[in-house]
C-alpha positions in Angstrom: 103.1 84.5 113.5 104.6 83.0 110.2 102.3 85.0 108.3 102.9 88.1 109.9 106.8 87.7 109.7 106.2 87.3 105.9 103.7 90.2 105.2 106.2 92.6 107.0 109.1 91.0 104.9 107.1 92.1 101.9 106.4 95.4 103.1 109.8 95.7 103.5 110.8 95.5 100.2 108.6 98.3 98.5 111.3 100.7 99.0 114.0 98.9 97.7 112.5 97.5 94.8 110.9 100.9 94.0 114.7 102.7 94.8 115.9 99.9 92.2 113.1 100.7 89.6 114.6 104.7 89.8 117.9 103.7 89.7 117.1 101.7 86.2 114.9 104.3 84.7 118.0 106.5 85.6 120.2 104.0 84.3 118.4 104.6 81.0 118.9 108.1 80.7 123.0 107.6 81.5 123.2 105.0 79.1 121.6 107.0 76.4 123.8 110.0 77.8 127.0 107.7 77.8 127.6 109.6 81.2 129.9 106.4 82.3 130.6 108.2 85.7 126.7 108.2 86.4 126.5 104.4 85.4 129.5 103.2 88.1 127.5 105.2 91.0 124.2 103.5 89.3 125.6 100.2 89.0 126.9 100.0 93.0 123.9 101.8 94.1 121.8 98.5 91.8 124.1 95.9 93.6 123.4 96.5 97.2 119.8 97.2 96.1 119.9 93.6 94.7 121.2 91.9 97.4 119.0 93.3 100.1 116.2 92.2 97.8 118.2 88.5 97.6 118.5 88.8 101.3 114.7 89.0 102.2 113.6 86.8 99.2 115.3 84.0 100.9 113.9 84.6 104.1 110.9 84.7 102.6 111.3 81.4 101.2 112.6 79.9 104.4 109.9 80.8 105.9 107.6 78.9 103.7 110.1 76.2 103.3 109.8 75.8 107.7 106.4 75.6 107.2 106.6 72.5 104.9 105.4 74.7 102.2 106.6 75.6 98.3 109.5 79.0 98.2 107.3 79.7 95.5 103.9 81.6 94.9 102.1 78.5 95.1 103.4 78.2 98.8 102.4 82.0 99.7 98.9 81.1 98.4 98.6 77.9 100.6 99.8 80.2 103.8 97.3 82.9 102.9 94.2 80.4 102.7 94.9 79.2 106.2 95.9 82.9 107.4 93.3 85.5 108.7 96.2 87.9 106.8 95.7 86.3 103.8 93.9 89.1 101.8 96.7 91.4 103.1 99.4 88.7 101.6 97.9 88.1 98.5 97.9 92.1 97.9 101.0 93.2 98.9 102.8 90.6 97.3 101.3 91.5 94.1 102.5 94.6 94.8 106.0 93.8 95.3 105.8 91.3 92.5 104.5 94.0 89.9 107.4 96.4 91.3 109.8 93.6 90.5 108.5 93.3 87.2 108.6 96.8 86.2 112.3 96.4 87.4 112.7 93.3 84.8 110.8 94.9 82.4 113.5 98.0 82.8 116.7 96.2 82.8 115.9 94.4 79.9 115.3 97.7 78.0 118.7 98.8 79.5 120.0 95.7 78.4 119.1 95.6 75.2 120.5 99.5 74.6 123.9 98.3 76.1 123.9 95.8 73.5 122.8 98.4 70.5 125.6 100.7 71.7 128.1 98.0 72.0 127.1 96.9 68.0 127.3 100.6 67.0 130.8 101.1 68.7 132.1 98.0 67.2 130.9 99.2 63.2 132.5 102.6 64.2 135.6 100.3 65.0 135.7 98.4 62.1 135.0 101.4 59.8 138.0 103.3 61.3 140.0 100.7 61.4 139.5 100.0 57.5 137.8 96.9 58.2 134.7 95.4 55.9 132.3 98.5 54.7 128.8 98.5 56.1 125.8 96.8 54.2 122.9 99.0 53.6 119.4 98.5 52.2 118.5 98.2 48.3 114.7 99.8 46.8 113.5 95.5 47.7 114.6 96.1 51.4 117.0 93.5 50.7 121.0 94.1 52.2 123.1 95.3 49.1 127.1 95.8 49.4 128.4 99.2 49.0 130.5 100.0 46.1 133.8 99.0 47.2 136.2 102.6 47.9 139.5 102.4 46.7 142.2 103.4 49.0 143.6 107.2 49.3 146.2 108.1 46.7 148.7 110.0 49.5 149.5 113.0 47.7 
């Protein structure tokens, strides 16, 4: 009965986790886009995404916790050697488990672009604001200072 519980708990999540991986591909494209509108409706779309998937991860643990088993993948693979569903379990939670990678795998990317924008708006920032000049590479790919300008004569 445990088993059963479980599997369907995993089934469950395919279309969450795969309506979280669009939302992050999409994600992507916004943040490259800057579309900041896009990326609110993203990010609250993400949120309840990630707490449904919260919500039936820990059911999924208590289960296996009631059964005196490890909330882990360790405890899943004890419950599907005793289960006659335990072919079914093993799949379908590598399914889910690849999904939720591919979601990781994703938002890390995203992650790392927020962080890439956030460094190129801050130089922008400091070059407007008159702030230290940008370093660029000399012929031995070392960084070499730029000539220092000298202020605007106002005219």
């Amino acid at each position: 009965m445990h088993d059963t519980h479980l599997l369907q708990l995993i089934i469950d999540d395919f279309v969450p986790a795969q309506q979280l991986l669009e939302l992050l591909q999409a994600e992507s494209v916004a943040l490259h886009g800057r579309d900041m509108p896009l990326l609110e409706n993203i990010l609250a779309q993400k949120q309840a995404l990630i707490i449904l998937l919260d919500q039936h991860g820990r059911k999924r643990s208590e289960i296996l916790a009631s059964l005196n088993l490890p909330a882990s993948h360790d405890g899943l693979e004890q419950l599907a050697a005793q289960s006659t569903l335990g072919d079914q379990l093993r799949s379908q939670s590598n399914v889910l488990n690849d999904l939720l990678a591919q979601c990781q795998a994703t938002n890390a990317r995203n992650g790392q672009s927020i962080l890439m924008q956030q460094a190129a708006t801050a130089n922008q920032l400091r070059i407007l604001n008159g702030g230290e000049i940008p370093t660029l590479y000399d012929a031995s790919g070392s960084t070499a200072r730029m000539v220092k300008h000298r202020p605007l004569s106002q005219a």
